[in-house]
C-alpha positions as CSV (number, residue, x, y, z in Angstrom):
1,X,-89.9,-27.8,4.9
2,X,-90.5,-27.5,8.6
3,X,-94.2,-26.4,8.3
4,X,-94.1,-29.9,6.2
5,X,-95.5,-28.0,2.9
6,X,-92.6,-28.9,0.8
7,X,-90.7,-32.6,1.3
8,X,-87.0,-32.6,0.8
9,X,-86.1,-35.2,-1.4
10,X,-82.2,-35.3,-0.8
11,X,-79.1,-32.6,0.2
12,X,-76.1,-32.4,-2.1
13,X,-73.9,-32.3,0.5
14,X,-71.7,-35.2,1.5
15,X,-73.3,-35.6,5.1
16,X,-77.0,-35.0,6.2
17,X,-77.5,-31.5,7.1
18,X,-78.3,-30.5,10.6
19,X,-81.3,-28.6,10.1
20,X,-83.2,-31.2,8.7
21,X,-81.3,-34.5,9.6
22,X,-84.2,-36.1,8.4
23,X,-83.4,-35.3,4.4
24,X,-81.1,-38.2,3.1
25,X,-78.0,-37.1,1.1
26,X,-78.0,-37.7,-2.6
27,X,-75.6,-40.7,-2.1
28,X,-77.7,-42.4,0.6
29,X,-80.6,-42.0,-2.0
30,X,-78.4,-44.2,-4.8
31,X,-76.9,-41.3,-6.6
32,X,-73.3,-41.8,-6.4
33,X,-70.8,-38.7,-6.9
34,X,-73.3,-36.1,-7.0
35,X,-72.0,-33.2,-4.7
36,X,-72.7,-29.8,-5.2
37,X,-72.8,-27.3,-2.4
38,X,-72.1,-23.6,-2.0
39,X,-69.1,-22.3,0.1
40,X,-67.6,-19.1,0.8
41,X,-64.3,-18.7,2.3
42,X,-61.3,-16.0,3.2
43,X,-58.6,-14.9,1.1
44,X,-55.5,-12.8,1.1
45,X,-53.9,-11.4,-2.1
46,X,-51.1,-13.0,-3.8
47,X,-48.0,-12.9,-2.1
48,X,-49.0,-12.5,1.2
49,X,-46.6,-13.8,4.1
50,X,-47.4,-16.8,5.5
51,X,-47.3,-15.5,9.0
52,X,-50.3,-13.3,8.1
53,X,-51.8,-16.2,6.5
54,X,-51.2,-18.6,9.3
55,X,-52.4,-15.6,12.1
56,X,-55.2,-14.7,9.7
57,X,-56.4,-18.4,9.9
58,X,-56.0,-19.3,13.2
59,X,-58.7,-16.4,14.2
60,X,-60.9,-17.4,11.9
61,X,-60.6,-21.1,12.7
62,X,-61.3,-19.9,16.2
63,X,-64.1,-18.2,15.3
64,X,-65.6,-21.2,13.5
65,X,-65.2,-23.4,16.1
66,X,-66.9,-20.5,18.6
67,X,-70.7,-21.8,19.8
68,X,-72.2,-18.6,19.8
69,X,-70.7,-17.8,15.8
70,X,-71.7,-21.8,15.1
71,X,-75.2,-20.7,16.4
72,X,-75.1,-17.8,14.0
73,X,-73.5,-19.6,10.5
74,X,-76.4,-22.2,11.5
75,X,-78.9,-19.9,11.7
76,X,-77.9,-18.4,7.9
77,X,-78.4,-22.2,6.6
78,X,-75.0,-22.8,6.7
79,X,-72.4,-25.3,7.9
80,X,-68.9,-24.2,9.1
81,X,-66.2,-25.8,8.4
82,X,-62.9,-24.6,9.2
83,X,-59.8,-25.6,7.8
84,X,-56.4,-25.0,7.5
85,X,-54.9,-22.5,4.8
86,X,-53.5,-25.4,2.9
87,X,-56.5,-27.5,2.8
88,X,-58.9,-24.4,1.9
89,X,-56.1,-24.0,-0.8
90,X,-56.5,-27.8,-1.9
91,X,-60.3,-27.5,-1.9
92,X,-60.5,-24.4,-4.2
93,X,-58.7,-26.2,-6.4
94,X,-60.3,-28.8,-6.5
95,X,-64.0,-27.4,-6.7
96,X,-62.5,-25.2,-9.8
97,X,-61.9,-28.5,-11.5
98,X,-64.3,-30.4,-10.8
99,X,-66.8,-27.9,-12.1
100,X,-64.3,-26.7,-15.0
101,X,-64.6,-30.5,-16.1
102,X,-68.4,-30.4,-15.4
103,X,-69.2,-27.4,-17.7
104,X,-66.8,-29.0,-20.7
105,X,-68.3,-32.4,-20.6
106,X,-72.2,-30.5,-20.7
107,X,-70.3,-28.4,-23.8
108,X,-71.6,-25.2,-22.6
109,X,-70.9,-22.3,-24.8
110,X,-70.5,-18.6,-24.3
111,X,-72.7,-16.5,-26.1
C-alpha cells in the first residue's frame, strides 16, 4: 500500500490506523458495526493474587506507554493499547461474545 500497488479500501478498526491515516475506517465508509481486529494480550492463571495482577499490569502498562516499545509495537503493524486488568478482563469478554454470537447466527458447523 505505500508503493501505491494495492489501495486500501477501509480498516476494521474503530479509529483510522496510523500507518496509513489515509485508509477510512469501515464505519466512516457507511458500514456501521463492523469491527473486527486482532489483539493479543497478558494473562495470569486462575487464581492469581491481585497484587501480582495489579504489579504485573502496571509494568506492562508502562511499557506500552514507553516511545521506544510504541516505536517497536508500531513497527510490527500494531497499535498498543494498554489497559487496566479489569478492562482487558471486560474486553475478552466481550470479543468472546460477540464472535460466539457471530459464528451462531452464520450457523457454522463442526465437521
Amino acid at each position: 500500500m505505500q508503493s501505491g500497488q494495492i489501495k486500501g479500501l477501509a480498516v476494521t478498526s474503530a479509529q483510522r490506523f496510523h500507518v496509513f491515516p489515509y485508509i477510512p475506517t469501515f464505519e466512516e465508509q457507511g458500514l456501521t458495526g463492523f469491527r473486527a481486529t486482532g489483539w493479543f494480550g497478558i494473562v495470569a492463571p486462575a487464581g492469581c493474587s491481585e497484587e501480582i495482577v495489579t504489579k504485573l499490569n502496571a509494568a506492562f502498562v508502562a511499557a506500552l506507554k514507553d516511545d521506544d516499545s510504541i516505536a517497536k509495537v508500531h513497527a510490527q503493524g500494531m497499535e498498543p493499547t494498554p489497559m487496566s486488568a479489569a478492562a482487558f478482563t471486560d474486553y475478552i469478554h466481550t470479543e468472546s461474545k460477540k464472535w460466539a454470537d457471530t459464528i451462531a447466527q452464520t450457523k457454522l458447523k463442526k465437521n
